[in-house]
SELUMFI-876202 format. One line per 10 residues: their letters; for each residue x, y, z of N, C-alpha, C. Coordinates in steps of 0.05 Angstrom, whole numbers, plus 5000, padded with zeros to 4 digits. Layout:
N
a = X,Y,Z,X,Y,Z,X,Y,Z  ...
//
This chain:
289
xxxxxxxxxx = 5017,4976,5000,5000,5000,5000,5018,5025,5000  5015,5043,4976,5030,5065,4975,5025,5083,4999  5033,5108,5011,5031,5121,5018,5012,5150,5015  5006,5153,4988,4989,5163,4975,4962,5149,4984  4959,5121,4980,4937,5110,4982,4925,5105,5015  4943,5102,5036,4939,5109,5066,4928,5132,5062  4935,5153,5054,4930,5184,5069,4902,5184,5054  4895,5177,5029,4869,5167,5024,4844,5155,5033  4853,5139,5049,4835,5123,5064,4824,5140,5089  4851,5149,5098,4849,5163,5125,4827,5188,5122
xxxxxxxxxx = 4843,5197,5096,4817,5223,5093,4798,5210,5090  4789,5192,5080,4754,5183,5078,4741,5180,5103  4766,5170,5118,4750,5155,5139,4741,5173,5161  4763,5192,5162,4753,5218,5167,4730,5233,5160  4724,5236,5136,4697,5249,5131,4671,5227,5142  4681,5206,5137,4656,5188,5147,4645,5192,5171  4672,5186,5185,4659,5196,5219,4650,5224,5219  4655,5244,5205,4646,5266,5206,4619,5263,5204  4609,5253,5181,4590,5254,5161,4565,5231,5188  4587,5209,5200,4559,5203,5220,4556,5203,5242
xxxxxxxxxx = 4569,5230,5250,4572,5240,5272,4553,5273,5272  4554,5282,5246,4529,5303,5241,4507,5294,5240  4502,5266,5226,4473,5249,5217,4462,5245,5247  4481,5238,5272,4481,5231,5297,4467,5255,5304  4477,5271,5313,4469,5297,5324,4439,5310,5309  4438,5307,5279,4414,5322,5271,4399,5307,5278  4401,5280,5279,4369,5254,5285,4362,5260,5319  4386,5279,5336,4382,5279,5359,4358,5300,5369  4377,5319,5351,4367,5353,5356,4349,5367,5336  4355,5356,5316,4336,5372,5298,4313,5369,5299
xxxxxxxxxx = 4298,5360,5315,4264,5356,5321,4269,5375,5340  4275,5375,5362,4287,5399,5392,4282,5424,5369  4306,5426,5349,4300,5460,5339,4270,5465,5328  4256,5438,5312,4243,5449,5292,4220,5463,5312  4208,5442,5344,4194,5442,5358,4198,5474,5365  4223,5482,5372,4223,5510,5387,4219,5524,5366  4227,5523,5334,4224,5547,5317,4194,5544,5315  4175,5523,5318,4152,5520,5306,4138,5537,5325  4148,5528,5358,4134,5554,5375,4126,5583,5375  4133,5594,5352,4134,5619,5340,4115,5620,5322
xxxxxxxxxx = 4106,5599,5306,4090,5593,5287,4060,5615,5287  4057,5630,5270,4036,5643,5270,4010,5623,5264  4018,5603,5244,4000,5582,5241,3990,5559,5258  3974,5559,5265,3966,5525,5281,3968,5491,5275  3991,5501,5245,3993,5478,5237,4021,5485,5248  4023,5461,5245,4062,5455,5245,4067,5448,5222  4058,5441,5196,4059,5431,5173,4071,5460,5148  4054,5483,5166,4060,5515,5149,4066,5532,5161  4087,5543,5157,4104,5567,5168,4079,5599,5154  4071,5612,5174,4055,5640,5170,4071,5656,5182
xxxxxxxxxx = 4098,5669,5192,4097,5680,5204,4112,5678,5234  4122,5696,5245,4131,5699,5272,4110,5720,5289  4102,5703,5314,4083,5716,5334,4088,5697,5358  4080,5714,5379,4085,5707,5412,4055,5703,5421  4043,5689,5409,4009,5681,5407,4017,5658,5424  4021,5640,5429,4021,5611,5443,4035,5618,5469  4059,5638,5466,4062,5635,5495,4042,5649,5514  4038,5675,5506,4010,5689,5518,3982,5676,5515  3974,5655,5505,3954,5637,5512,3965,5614,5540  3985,5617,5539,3997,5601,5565,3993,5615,5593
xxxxxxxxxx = 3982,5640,5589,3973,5654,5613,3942,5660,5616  3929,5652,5588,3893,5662,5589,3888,5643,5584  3894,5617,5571,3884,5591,5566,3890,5586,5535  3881,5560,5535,3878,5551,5501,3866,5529,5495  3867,5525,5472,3837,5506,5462,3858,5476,5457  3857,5455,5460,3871,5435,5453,3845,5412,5447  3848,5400,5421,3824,5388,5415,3797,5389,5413  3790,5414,5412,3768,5426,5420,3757,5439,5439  3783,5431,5470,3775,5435,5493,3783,5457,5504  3768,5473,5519,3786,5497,5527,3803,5489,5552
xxxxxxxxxx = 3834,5495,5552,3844,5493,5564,3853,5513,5583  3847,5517,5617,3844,5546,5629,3877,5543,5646  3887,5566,5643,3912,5565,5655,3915,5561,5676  3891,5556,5704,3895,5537,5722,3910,5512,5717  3903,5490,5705,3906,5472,5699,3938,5469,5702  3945,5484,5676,3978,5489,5674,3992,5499,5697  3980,5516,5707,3998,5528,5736,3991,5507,5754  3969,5488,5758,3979,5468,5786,3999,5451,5775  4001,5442,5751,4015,5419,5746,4041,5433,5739  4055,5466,5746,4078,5465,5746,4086,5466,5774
xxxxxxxxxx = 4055,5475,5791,4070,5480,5823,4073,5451,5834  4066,5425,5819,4072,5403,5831,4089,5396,5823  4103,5402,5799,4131,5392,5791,4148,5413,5806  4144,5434,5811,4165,5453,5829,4162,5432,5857  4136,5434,5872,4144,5417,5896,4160,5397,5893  4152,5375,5876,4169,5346,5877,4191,5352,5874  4192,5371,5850,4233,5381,5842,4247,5389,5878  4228,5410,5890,4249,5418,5909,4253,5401,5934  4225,5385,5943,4233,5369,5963,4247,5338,5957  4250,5332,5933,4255,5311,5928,4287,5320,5928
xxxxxxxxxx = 4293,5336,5910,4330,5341,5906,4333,5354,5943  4320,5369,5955,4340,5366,5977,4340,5344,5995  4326,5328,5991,4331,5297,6012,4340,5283,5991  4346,5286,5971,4363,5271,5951,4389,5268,5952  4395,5307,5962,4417,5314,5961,4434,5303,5989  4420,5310,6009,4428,5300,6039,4434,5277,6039  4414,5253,6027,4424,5221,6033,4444,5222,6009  4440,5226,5987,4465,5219,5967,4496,5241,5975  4496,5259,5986,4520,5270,6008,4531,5257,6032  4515,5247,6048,4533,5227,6063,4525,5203,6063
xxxxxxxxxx = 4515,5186,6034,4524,5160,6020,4557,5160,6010  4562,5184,5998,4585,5194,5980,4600,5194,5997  4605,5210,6020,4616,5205,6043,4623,5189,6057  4608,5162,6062,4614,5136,6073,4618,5124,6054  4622,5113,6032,4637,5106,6017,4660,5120,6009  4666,5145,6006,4696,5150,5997,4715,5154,6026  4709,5148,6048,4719,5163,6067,4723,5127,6095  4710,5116,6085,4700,5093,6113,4700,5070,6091  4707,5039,6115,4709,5018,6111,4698,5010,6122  4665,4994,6111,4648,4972,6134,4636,4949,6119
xxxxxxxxxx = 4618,4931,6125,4610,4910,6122,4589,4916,6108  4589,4908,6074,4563,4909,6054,4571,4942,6040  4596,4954,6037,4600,4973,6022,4598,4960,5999  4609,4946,5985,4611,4932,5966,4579,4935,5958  4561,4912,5967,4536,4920,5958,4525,4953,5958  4535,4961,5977,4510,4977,5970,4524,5002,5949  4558,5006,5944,4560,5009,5914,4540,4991,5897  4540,4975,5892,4525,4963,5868,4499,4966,5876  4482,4969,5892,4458,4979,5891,4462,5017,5887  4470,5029,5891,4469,5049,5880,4476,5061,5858
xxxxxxxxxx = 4487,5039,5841,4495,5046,5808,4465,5039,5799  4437,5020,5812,4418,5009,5799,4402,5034,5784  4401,5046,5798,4374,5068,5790,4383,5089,5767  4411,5088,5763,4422,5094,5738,4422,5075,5719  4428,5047,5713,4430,5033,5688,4406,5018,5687  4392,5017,5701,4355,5003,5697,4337,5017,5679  4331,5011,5668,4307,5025,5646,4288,5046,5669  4278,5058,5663,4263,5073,5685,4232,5064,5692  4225,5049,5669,4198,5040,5657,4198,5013,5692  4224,5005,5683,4228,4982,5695,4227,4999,5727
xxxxxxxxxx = 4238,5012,5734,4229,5026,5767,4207,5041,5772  4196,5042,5750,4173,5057,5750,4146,5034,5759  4154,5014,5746,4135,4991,5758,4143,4974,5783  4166,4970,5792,4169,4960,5809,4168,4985,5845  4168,5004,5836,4160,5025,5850,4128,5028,5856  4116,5024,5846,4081,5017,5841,4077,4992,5852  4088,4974,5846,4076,4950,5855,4100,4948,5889  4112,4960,5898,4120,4974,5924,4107,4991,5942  4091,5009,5929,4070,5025,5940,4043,5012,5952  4035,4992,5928,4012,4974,5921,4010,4952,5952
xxxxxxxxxx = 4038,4949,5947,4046,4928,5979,4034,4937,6003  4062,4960,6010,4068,4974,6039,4029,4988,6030  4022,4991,6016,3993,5005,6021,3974,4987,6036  3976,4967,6019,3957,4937,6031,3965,4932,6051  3989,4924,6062,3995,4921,6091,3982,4937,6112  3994,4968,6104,3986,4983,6117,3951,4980,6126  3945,4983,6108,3900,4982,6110,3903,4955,6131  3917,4924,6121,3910,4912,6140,3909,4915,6160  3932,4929,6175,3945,4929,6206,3926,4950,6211  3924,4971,6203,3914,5004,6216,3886,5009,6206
xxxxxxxxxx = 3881,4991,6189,3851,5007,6168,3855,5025,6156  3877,5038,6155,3880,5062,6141,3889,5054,6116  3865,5076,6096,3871,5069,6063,3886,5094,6058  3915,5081,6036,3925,5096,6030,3932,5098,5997  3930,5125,5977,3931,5121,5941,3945,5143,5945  3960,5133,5918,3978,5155,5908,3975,5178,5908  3997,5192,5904,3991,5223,5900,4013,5238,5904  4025,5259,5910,4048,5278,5906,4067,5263,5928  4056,5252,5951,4083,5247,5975,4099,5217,5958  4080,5204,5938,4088,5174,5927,4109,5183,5903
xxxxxxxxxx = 4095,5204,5898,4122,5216,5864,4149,5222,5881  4149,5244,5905,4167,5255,5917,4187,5232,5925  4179,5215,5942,4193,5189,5945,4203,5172,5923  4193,5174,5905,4202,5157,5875,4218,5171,5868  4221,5205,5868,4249,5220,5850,4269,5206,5874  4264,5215,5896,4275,5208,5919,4301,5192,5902  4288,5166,5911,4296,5142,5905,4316,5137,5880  4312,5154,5857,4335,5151,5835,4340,5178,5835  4344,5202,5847,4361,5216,5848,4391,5213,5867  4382,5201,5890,4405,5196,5907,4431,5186,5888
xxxxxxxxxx = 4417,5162,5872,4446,5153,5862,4461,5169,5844  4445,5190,5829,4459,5219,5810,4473,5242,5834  4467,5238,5856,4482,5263,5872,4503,5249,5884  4506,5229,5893,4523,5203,5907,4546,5202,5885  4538,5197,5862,4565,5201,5846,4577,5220,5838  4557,5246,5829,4567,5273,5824,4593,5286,5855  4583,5279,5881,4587,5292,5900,4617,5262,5904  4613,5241,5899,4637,5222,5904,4665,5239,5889  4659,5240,5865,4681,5246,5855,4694,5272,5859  4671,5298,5881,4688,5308,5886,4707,5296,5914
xxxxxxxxxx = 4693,5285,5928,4705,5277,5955,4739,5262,5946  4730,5249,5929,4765,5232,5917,4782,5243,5909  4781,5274,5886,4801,5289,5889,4812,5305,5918  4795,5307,5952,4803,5320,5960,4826,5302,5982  4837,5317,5989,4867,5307,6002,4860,5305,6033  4857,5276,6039,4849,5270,6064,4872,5288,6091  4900,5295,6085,4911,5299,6104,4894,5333,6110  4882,5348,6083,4871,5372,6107,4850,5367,6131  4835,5344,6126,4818,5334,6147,4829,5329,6168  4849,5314,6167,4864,5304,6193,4889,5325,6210
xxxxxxxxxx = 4890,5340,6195,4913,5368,6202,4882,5381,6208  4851,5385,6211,4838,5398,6227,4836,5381,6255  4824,5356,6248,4830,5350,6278,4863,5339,6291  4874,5342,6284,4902,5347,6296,4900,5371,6307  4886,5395,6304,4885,5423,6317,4859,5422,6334  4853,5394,6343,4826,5405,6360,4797,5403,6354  4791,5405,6326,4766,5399,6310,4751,5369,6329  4727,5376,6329,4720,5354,6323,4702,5337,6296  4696,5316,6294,4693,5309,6265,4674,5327,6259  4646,5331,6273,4624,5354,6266,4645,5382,6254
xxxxxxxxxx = 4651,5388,6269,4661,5411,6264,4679,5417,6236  4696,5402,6237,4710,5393,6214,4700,5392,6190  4672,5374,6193,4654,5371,6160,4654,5398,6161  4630,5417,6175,4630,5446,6164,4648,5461,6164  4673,5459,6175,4688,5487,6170,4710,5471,6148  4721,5443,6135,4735,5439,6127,4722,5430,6100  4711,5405,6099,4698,5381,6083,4669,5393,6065  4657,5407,6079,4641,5422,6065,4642,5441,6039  4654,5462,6057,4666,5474,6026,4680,5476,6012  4688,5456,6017,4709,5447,5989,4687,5421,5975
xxxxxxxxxx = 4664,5416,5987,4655,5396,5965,4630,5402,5959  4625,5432,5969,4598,5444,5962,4599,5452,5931  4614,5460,5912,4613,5455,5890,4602,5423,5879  4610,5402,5891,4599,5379,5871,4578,5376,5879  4568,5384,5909,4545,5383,5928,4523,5402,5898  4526,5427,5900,4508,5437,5883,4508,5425,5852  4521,5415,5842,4517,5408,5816,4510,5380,5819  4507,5360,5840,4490,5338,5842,4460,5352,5851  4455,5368,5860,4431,5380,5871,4416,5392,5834  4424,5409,5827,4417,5426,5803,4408,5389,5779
xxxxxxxxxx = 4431,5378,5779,4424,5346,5762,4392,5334,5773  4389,5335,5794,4375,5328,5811,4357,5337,5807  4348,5362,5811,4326,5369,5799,4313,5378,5774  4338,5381,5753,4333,5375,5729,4323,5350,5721  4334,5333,5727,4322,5302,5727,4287,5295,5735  4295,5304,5759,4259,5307,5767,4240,5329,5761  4253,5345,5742,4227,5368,5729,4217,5351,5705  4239,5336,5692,4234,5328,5666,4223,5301,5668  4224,5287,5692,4210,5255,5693,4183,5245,5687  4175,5233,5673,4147,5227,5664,4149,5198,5665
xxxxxxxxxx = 4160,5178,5663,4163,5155,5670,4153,5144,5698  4173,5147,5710,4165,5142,5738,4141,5156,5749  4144,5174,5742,4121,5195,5755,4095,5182,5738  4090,5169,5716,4069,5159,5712,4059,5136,5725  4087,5125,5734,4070,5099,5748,4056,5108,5775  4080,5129,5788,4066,5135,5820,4049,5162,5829  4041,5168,5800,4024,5186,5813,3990,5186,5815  3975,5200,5835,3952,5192,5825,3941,5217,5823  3913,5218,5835,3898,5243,5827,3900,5262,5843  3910,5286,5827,3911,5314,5842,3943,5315,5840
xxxxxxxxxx = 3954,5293,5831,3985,5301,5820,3998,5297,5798  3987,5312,5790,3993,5318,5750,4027,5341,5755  4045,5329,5742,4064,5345,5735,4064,5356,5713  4078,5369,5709,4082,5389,5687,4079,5357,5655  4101,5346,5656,4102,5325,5640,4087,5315,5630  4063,5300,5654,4049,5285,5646,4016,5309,5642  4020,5329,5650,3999,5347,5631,4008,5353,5604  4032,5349,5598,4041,5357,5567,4026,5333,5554  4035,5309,5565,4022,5282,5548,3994,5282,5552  3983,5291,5573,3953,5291,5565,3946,5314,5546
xxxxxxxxxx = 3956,5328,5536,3949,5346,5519,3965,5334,5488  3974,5319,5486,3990,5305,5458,3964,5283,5451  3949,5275,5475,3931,5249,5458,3918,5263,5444  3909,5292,5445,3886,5303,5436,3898,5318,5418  3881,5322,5384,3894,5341,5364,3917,5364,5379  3946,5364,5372,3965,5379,5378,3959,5414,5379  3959,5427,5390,3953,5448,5388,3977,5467,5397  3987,5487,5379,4010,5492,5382,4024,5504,5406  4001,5513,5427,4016,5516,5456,4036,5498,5470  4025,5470,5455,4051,5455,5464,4066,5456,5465
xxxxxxxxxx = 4077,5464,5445,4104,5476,5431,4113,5493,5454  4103,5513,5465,4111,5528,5478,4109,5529,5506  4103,5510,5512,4106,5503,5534,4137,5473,5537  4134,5454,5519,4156,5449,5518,4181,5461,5513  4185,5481,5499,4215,5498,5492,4212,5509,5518  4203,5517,5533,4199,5533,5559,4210,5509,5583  4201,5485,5583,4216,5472,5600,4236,5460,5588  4250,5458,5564,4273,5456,5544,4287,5479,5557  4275,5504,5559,4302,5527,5574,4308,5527,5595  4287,5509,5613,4289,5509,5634,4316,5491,5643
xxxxxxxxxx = 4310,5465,5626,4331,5443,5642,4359,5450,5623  4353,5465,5597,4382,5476,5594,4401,5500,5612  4386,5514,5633,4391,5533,5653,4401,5514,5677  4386,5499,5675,4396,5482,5698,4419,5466,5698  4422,5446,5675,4453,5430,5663,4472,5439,5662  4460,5472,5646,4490,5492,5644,4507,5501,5675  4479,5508,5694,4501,5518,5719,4508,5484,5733  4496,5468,5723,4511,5442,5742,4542,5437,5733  4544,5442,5700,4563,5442,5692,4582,5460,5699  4576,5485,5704,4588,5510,5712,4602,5505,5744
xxxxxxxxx = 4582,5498,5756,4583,5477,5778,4614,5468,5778  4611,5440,5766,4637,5425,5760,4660,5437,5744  4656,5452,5736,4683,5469,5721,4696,5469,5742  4674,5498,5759,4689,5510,5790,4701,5494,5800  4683,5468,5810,4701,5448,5824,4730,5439,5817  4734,5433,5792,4759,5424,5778,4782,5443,5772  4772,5473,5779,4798,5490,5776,4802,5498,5802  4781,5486,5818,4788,5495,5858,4809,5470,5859  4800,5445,5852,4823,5427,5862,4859,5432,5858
//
């Protein structure tokens, strides 16, 4: 093989990966753009461009018709104040147990660390569909038990979602917040209590802030994660706890009506506001180390 004919190949092979590495990206994103340019759509089709107008998002504050139905901006505002609740109480007890999970694993040696690393990689590589049902038929249990022993009937609803982000956020803050704990240098811990610290003390004035950067960008993941969840949250929610999500999909069974649009690019900016400072997040962290 000449030399000529290597540098040949190489360039091809080069454009190839180029070539399906753009095909990659547009099959990813280019529905994402067309959805947010269509939000602008003066037309109610998505099929014909009429025009640029801010008509759909200002029906997002007086209502709109979806399938015939009028849709009243109540509706939309409970189902974002329940995805705000679940987002905030769920990521800060998310954040707390997956902070000192991260902690007793990078820091301590005991009996069943081993497992319960590998139980806390689960809720990351499981299909979600798949925790989403076995979370339900967990509820379904401890419910029935419960009525037996107490009589008390218990159904889904916002405290059953909150506990389900719960549950697979821990393992996104546990790793985010691990890896900062591994870059940090155990001897400043022990040069505080060498001066007197005790361990309380030490986490906040030493251990803390230096890992409050990975602390907040497992928190920000966290609730990015649980603004955007519709999976799980379909299995465990019941009535009177509609999230944002799963009001978008009740509004997709019925003829599309272009507020959708604009209400999805709107939580599209949302969780891109959020990823960006998690990432901003971890920059900080990595030029503090």
């Amino acid at each position: 093989m000449t030399k000529k004919t290597d540098l040949l190949i190489r360039a091809v092979g080069k454009q190839s990966l180029w070539l399906i590495a753009v095909s990659g990206f547009a099959f990813l994103y280019l529905p994402i753009i067309i959805l947010v340019v269509y939000s602008f759509n003066a037309s109610r089709s998505n099929a014909v461009w009429r025009g640029f107008t801010l008509e759909w998002y200002q029906s997002l504050l007086v209502g709109f018709d979806s399938g015939g139905d009028r849709i009243p901006p109540e509706l939309l505002w409970d189902a974002l104040r329940n995805s705000l609740i679940v987002g905030t109480i769920s990521t800060l007890l998310a954040t707390i147990f997956g902070t000192a999970i991260a902690i007793a694993l990078e820091r301590y040696r005991f009996r069943g660390r081993s497992a319960l690393e590998a139980l806390l990689f689960l809720p990351i590589i499981i299909p979600d569909i798949t925790m989403g049902v076995s979370l339900l038929i967990f509820f379904s249990l401890i419910f029935q038990l419960i009525e037996n022993l107490t009589g008390i009937y218990l159904v889904l609803g916002l405290p059953t979602v909150i506990i389900s982000h719960i549950a697979f956020n821990i393992s996104f803050v546990a790793v985010t917040v691990r890896g900062r704990i591994a870059d940090l240098d155990p001897a400043i811990e022990e040069a505080a209590l060498d001066l007197g610290a005790n361990e309380w003390r030490m986490f906040w004035r030493i251990t803390f802030p230096l890992i409050f950067p990975g602390v907040l960008s497992g928190a920000l993941l966290a609730f990015t994660l649980s603004l955007d969840d519709f999976v799980i949250t379909f299995f465990t929610a019941g009535v009177g706890s509609t999230t944002l999500p799963l009001f978008v999909y009740g509004l997709v069974k019925k003829p599309i009506s272009p507020a959708i649009n604009a209400i999805s690019t709107l939580m599209l900016l949302a969780s891109l506001i959020l990823v960006i400072s998690s990432l901003a997040a971890q920059r900080r962290q990595s030029h503090s180390v």
